[in-house]
ZAMARGU-4260 file (C-alpha; in steps of 0.2 Angstrom, whole numbers, plus 5000, padded with zeros to 4 digits):
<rodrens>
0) 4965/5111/4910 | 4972/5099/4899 | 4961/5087/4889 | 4970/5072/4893 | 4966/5072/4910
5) 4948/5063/4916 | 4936/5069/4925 | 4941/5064/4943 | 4956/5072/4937 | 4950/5086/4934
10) 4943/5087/4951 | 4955/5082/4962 | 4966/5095/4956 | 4953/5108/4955 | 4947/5104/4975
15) 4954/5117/4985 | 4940/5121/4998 | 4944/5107/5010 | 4958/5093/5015 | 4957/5082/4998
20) 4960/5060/4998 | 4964/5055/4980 | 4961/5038/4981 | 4973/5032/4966 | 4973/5016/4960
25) 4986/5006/4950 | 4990/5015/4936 | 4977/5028/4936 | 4990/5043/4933 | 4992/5049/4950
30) 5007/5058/4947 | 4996/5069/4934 | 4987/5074/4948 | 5001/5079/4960 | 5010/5089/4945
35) 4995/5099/4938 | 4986/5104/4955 | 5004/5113/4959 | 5004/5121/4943 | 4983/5122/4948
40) 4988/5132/4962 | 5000/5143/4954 | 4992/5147/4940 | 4976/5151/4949 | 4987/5161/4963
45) 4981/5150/4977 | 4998/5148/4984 | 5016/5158/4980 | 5027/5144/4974 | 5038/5146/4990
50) 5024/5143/5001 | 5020/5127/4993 | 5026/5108/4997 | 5027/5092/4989 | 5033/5077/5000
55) 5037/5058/4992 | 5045/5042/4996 | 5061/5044/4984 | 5071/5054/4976 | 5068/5047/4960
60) 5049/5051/4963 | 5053/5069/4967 | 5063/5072/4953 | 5051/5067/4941 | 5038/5076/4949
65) 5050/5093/4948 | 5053/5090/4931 | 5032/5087/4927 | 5030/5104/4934 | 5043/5113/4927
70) 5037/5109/4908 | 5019/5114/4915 | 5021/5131/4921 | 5035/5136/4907 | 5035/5153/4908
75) 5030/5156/4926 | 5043/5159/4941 | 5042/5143/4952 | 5057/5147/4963 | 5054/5141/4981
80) 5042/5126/4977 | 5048/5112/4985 | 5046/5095/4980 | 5056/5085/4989 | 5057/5066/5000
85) 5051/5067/5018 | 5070/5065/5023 | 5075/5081/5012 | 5061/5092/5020 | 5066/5083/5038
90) 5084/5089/5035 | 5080/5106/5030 | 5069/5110/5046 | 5083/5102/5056 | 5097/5112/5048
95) 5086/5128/5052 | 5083/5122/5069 | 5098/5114/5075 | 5103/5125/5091 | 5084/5121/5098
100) 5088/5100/5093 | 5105/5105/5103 | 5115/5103/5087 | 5131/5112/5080 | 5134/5117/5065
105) 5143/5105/5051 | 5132/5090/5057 | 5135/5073/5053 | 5121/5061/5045 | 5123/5044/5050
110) 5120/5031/5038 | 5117/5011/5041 | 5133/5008/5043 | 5140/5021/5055 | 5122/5017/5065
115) 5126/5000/5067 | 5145/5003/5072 | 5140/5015/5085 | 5127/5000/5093 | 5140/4988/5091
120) 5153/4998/5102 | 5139/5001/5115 | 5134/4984/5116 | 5151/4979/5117 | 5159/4994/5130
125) 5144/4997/5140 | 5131/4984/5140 | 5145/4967/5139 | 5132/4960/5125 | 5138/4949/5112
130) 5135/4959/5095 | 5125/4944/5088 | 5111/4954/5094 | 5117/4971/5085 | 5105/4971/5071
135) 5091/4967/5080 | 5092/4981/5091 | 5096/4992/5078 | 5080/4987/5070 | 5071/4990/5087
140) 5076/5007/5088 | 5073/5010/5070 | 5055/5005/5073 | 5054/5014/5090 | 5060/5031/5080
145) 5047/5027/5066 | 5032/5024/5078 | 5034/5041/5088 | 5042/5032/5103 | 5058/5039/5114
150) 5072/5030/5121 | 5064/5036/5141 | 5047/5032/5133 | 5054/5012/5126 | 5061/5010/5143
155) 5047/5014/5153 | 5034/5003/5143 | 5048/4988/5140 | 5041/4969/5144 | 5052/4960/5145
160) 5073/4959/5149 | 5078/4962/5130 | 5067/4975/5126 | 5073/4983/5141 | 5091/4982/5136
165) 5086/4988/5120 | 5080/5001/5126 | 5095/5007/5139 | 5104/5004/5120 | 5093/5017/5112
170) 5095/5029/5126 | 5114/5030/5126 | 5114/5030/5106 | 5104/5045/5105 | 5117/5053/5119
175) 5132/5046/5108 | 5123/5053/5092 | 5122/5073/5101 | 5141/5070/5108 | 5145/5067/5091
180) 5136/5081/5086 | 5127/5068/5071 | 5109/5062/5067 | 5103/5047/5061 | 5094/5043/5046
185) 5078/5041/5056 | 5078/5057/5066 | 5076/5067/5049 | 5059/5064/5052 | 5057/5061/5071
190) 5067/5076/5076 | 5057/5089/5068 | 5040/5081/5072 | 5046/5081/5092 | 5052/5098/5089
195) 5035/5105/5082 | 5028/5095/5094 | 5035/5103/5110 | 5040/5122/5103 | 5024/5131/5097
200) 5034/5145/5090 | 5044/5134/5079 | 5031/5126/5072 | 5018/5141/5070 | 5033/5148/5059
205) 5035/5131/5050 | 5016/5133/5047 | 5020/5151/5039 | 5032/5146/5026 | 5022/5129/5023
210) 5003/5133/5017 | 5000/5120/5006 | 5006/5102/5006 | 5004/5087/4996 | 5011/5071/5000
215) 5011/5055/4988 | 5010/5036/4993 | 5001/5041/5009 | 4997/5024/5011 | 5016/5021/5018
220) 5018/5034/5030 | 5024/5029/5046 | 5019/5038/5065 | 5032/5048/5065 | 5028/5055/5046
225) 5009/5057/5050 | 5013/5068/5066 | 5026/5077/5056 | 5010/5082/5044 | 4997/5084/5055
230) 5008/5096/5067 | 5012/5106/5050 | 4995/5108/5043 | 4988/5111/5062 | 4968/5116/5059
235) 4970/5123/5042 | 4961/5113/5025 | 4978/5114/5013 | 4982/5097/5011 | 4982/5082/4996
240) 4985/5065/5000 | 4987/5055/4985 | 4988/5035/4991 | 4981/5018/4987 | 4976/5007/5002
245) 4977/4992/4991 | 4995/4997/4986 | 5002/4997/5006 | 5017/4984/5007 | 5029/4991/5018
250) 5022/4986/5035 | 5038/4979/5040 | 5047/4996/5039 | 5035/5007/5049 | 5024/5009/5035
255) 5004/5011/5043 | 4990/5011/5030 | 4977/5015/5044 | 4983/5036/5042 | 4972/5033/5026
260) 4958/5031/5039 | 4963/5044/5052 | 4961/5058/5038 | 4941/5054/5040 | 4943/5056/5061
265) 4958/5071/5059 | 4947/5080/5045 | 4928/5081/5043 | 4927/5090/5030 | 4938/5077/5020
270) 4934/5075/5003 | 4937/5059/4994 | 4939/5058/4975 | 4943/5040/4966 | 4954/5038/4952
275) 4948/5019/4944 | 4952/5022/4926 | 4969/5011/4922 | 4980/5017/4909 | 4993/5002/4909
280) 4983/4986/4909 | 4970/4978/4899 | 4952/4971/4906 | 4956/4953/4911 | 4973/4958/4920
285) 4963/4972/4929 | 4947/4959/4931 | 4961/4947/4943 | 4968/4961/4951 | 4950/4968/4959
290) 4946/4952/4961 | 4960/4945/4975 | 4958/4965/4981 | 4943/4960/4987 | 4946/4946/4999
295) 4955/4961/5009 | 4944/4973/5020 | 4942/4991/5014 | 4937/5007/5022 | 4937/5016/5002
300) 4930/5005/4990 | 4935/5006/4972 | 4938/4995/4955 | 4948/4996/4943 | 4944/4997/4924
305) 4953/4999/4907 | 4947/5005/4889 | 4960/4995/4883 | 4953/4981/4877 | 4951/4961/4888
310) 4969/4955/4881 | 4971/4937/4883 | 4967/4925/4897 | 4982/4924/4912 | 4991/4910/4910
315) 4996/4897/4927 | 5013/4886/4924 | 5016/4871/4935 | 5034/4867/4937 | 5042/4850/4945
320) 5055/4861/4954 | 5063/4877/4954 | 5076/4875/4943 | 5060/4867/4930 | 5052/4884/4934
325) 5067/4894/4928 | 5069/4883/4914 | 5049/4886/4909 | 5050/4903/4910 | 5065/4906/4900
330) 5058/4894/4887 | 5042/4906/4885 | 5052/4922/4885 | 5062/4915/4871 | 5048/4907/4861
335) 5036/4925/4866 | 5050/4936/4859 | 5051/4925/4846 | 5034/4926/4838 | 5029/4945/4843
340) 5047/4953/4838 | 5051/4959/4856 | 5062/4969/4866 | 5068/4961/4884 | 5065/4974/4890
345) 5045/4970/4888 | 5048/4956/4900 | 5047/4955/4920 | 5050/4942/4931 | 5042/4945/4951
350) 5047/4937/4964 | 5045/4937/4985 | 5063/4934/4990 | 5080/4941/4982 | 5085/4921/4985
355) 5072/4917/4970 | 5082/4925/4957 | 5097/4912/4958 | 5089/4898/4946 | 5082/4912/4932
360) 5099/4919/4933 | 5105/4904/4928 | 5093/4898/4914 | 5095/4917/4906 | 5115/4917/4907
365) 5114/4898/4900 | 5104/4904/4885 | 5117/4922/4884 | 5099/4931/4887 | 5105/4949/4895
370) 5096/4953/4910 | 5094/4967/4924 | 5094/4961/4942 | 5087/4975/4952 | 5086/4977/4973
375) 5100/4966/4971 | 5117/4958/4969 | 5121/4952/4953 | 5129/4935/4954 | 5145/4940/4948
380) 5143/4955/4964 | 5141/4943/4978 | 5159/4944/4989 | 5158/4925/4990 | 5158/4924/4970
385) 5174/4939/4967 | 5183/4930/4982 | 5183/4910/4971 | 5183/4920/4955 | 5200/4928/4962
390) 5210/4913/4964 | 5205/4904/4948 | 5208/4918/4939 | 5225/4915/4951 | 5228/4898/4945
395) 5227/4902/4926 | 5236/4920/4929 | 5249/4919/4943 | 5255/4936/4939 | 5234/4945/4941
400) 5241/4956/4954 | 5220/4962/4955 | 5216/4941/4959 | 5232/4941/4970 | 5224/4957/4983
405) 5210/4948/4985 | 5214/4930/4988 | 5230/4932/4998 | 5222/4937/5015 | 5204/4928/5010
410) 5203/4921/5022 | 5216/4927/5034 | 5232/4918/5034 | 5243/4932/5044 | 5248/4942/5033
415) 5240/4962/5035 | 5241/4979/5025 | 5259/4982/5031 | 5269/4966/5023 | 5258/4967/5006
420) 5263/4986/5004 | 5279/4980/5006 | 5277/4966/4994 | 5271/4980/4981 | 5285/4991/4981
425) 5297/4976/4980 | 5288/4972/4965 | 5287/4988/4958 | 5302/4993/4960 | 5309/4977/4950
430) 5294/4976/4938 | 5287/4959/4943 | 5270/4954/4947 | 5266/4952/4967 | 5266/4933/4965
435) 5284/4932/4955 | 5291/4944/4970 | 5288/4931/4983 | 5302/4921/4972 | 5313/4933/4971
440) 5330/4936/4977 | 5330/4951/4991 | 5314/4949/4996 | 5315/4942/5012 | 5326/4959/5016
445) 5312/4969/5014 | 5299/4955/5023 | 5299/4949/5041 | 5303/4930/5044 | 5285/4924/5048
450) 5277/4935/5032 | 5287/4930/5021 | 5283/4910/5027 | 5267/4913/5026 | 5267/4922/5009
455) 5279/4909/5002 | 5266/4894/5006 | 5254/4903/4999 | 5261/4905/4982 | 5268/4886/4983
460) 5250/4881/4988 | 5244/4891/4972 | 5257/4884/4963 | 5251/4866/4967 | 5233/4869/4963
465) 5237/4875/4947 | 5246/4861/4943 | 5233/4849/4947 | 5219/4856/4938 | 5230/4856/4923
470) 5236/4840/4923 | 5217/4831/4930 | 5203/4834/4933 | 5200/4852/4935 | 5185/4853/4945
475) 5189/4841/4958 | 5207/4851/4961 | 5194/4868/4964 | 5184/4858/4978 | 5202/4853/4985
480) 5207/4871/4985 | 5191/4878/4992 | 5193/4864/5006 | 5211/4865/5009 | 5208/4887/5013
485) 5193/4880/5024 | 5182/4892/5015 | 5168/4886/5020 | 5168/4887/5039 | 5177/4904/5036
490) 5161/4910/5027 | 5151/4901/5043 | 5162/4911/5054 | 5158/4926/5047 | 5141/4927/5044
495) 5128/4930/5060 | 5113/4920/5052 | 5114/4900/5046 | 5103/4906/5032 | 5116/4920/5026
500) 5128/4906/5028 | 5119/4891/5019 | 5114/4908/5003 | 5132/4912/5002 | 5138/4894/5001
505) 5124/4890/4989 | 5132/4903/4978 | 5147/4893/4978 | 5139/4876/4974 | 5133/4887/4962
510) 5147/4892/4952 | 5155/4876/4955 | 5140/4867/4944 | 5142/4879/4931 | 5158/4877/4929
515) 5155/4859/4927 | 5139/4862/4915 | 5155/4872/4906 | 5166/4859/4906 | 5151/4844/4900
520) 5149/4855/4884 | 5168/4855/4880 | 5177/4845/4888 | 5193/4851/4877 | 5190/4869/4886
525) 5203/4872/4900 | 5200/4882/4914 | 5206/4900/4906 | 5193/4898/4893 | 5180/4895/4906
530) 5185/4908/4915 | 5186/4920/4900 | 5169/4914/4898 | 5161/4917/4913 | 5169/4934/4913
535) 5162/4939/4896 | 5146/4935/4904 | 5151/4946/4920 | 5154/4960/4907 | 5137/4959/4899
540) 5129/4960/4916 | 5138/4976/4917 | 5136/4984/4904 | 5125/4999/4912 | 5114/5008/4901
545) 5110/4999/4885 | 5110/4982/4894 | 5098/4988/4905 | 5089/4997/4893 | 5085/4979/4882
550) 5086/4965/4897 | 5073/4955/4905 | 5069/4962/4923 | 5072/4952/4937 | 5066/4961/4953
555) 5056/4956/4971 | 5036/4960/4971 | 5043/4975/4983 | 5056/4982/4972 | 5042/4982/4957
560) 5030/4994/4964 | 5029/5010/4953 | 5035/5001/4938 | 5027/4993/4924 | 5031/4981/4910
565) 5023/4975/4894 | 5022/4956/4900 | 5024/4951/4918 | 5029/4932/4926 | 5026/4930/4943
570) 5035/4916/4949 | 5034/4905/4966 | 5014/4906/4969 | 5016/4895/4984 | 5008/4895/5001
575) 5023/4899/5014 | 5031/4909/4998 | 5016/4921/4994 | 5009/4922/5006 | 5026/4921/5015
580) 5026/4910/5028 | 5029/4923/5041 | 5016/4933/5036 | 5002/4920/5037 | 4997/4925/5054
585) 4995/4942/5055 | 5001/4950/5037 | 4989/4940/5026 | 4980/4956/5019 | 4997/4963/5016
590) 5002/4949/5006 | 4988/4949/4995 | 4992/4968/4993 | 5008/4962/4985 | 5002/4951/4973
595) 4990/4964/4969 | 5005/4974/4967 | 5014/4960/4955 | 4998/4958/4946 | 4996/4977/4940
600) 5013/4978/4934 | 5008/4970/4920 | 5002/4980/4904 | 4998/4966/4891 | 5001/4949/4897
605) 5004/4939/4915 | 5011/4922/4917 | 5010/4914/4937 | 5021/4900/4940 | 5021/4887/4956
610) 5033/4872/4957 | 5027/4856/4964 | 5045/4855/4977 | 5058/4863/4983 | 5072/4863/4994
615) 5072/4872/5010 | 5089/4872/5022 | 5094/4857/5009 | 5079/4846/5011 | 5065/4842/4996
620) 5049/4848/5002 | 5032/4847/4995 | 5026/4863/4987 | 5004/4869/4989 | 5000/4883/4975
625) 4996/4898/4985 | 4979/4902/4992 | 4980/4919/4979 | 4976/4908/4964 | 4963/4900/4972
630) 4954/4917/4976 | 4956/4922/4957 | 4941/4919/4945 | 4945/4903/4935 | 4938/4909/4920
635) 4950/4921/4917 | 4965/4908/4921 | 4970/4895/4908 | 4979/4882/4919 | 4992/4875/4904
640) 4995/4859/4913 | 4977/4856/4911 | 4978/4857/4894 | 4989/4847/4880 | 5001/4859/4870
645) 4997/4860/4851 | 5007/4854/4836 | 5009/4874/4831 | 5016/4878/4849 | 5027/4866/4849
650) 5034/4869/4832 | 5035/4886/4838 | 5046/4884/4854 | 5057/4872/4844 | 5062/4887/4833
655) 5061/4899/4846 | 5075/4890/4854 | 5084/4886/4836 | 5084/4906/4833 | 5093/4909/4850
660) 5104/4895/4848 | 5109/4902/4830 | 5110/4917/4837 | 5124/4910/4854 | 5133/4903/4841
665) 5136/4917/4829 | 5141/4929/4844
</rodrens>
């Protein structure tokens, strides 16, 4: 047994006698655990490799856990262990079992996409329903599939007209699915748990090849995952649940933290072992963290504590607005890196909502800091962006045959694959570009009348833009040509939700004021240098590997969990924020679990921010800091509006922000 493991360690891995809960909280080494009690059980000949199982959330998880075990049992034969996700193992008993689940074999796995087609041609053919309400019924039958429910069983217990048609939906889907001889990405779970359900046989053979299970993040199994492990261990005591209560922030995808509970009703004999010493934070973060916890009912008890050291107090920004908050933020990462010699990297910042991230984005490109958007699209990603990116790069570049594809037929003027194929091998056959082929002689041999109109008032309306922003003023020619194309009710056309609608077009408004921000700098730069600007910084956002290995992290509360970083800023600690403002009337535990979750990400030091207003659907609103820094101990807080900056700080950030000036200039 290895020294660097702790006592409750020790003994959760070396419990074998009865079902086991490791109660593991933030950063008390629960993948240890996992790891060496399957090398403790194959060491110690409990359990043949083969016969043993390890079930996570991702594949990520899995892999690391595979390659934990494979350094810990060198020299010993592990083939047949499986560690896998609970989709891989749900996909393995289907393949096995597919004639009794009335598959063929070659299969097909729906993903999203192909799920949502399917409902949106069944709406469409057999029910006459607008598709407006396609996502929503796909999520309903999503959560149906999760929660252990089928489509006869939804349409008996239906209240009400939708979720009755919903139902019917669900009912022919599943039929559509078996005719297509495909699954969906939900029924890699429910399928086998309804299986073993219903075929003894099948499962009591399932229960010979599987003898011992472990499954980590307990805590967000759904109903159908819980039955799928309950059915599997049937009476026997092989079983290791690793899972945090406090840690459960999923609820809106299936996820149930009450099977934490049932383990005390399914097994007596349940032994529980607590894992409470923290290896990532120091005392005052971890103080904070047990202390919001708190306000949240428990079944299992525990508290956090570190040996390594208090750290400094946690520090709480008020910001005028959110753009303020940004600037604040950026300000202290510069002036932090500054003074303690720092890698990016070190730095977090946490969010509730991917909509957040736009104003940091901005500040951090401003000041050429490289950062890491994660669990979403970078700003230079979003379609809305590449599509006004195309026809500027259009006006500066007539012959950008790339910015020609994608602004032609954005939105549709008429003109489909077959004329612009047509347009590409007249161009390539006389070596012009697509836009100097609409001028050409002979073109309108290989065109019909009406494409080639249309294509020919295109590139004269390109022509004219050009013109303008060349001889004016550049950014008022942009707005013209953005409201000539009627982008914006095309982008309302084509988006289901107003709040999709009003995101998207608050990109543009985006880009738009940068490009102005640009242009007030340097107002000699035309618009090819700000564009070659702008694409530089495009560039840097995607430069993989060893951008992401030194850039600041920008990533929701939900996307940080199972990470860590040496210095964390949660920012919009609002009521209505966090706690969302859905969530305030039944999810307000599992929004505290999230800032918990935020809070413990954080190794050395944690910043929150709050802004005073915002604006919400385009109107200023008053902003109250959220409840969670209310329920924290003040001492441990140093409020810095409170409190009067010193001569030393100042002089600090002033040279903080010299350095990285310096340092913009000389790249």
């Amino acid at each position: 047994m290895s020294d660097l493991l702790n006592e409750q360690q020790k003994q959760a891995i070396q419990h074998t006698d009865s079902p086991l809960l490791v109660l593991a909280g933030a950063g008390s080494g629960k993948t240890r655990v996992i790891t060496h009690k399957i090398a403790y059980l194959i060491k110690k000949k409990i359990h043949l490799p083969e016969h043993i199982s390890a079930v996570t959330f991702t594949n990520k998880a899995a892999r690391e856990m595979q390659q934990r075990v494979t350094k810990l049992l060198p020299q010993t034969d592990t083939r047949g262990l499986q560690v896998s996700t609970f989709h891989t193992l749900g996909l393995k008993i289907i393949r096995r079992e597919k004639k009794k689940l009335g598959l063929r074999k070659g299969f097909t796995i729906y993903d999203h996409q192909d799920s949502s087609a399917l409902i949106r041609d069944l709406l469409r053919k057999d029910f006459a329903t607008n598709s407006d309400i396609e996502d929503k019924v796909h999520w309903q039958i999503s959560a149906w599939k999760n929660a252990f429910i089928t489509a006869e069983q939804a349409i008996h217990d239906s209240t009400d007209a939708q979720e009755h048609t919903a139902a019917q939906i669900y009912l022919k889907y599943d039929q559509a699915l078996r005719t297509y001889n495909a699954v969906d990405f939900d029924d890699l779970i429910s399928l086998p748990a309804m299986l073993f359900a219903q075929n003894q046989e099948v499962l009591l053979a399932w229960q010979q090849r599987i003898r011992y299970l472990l499954v980590d993040e307990y805590q967000d199994t759904n109903t159908a995952q819980y039955n799928l492990i309950r059915l599997l261990l049937g009476t026997r005591s092989s079983l290791t649940v690793v899972g945090d209560d406090d840690q459960s922030v999923y609820g809106w995808r299936g996820a149930q933290p009450e099977n934490l509970n049932l383990l005390l009703t399914d097994f007596p004999t349940l032994k529980v072992v607590k894992l409470e010493q923290n290896y990532r934070s120091v005392s005052n973060i971890l103080h904070l963290a047990n202390h919001l916890i708190a306000h949240n009912q428990h079944q299992f008890e525990k508290r956090l504590w570190s040996a390594l050291g208090n750290g400094d107090k946690v520090t709480v920004i008020s910001a005028r607005n959110a753009d303020n908050e940004a600037e604040k933020v950026v300000s202290r990462i510069l002036h932090h890196r500054f003074k303690h010699n720092l890698p990016y990297s070190d730095y977090a910042i946490l969010y509730r909502g991917n909509h957040q991230s736009r104003p940091f984005e901005r500040a951090l490109r401003e000041h050429q800091i490289p950062y890491h958007l994660s669990g979403g699209l970078s700003f230079f990603e979003r379609s809305e962006i590449k599509d006004i990116m195309a026809y500027l790069q259009l006006l500066v570049n007539p012959d950008n045959d790339g910015a020609f594809l994608r602004s032609v037929n954005t939105p549709r003027r008429g003109l489909g694959p077959g004329t612009i194929e047509k347009l590409a091998d007249f161009a390539s056959t006389n070596n012009v570009s697509l836009f100097s082929a609409c001028y050409e002689q002979g073109i309108t041999e290989h065109l019909g009348t009406r494409a080639y109109s249309n294509l020919l008032n295109y590139c004269d309306w390109i022509s004219h833009i050009a013109e303008k922003a060349e001889r004016g003023d550049t950014l008022s020619a942009i707005k013209d040509m953005i409201d000539d194309m009627q982008y914006r009710e095309w982008i309302e056309n084509q988006c289901n939700e107003p709040k999709a609608a009003e995101n998207r077009l608050g990109n543009i408004d985006e880009l738009l004021g940068w490009i102005a921000r640009l242009h007030k700098k340097n107002p000699d730069q035309d618009l090819a240098q700000c564009l070659n600007h702008m694409t530089l910084m495009d560039i840097l956002e995607r430069d993989n590997e060893e951008q992401e290995n030194n850039a600041v992290h920008l990533m929701t509360l939900h996307a940080s969990k199972g990470l860590e970083f040496d210095h964390v800023y949660i920012v919009g600690m609002e009521e209505e924020l966090l706690p969302h403002r859905n969530s305030l009337d039944d999810s307000l535990e599992e929004e505290r679990r999230l800032a918990y979750v935020g809070i413990t990400r954080a190794r050395r030091g944690l910043t929150f921010t709050h802004a005073l207003t915002r604006r919400r659907y385009g109107e200023l609103l008053s902003c109250e800091p959220s409840r969670f820094l209310e329920e924290l101990p003040q001492d441990y807080l140093d409020w810095e509006n409170n409190r009067q900056e010193s001569s030393t700080e100042r002089k600090e950030r002033g040279n903080a922000h010299l350095a990285n000036l310096r340092n913009m200039l000389a790249d």
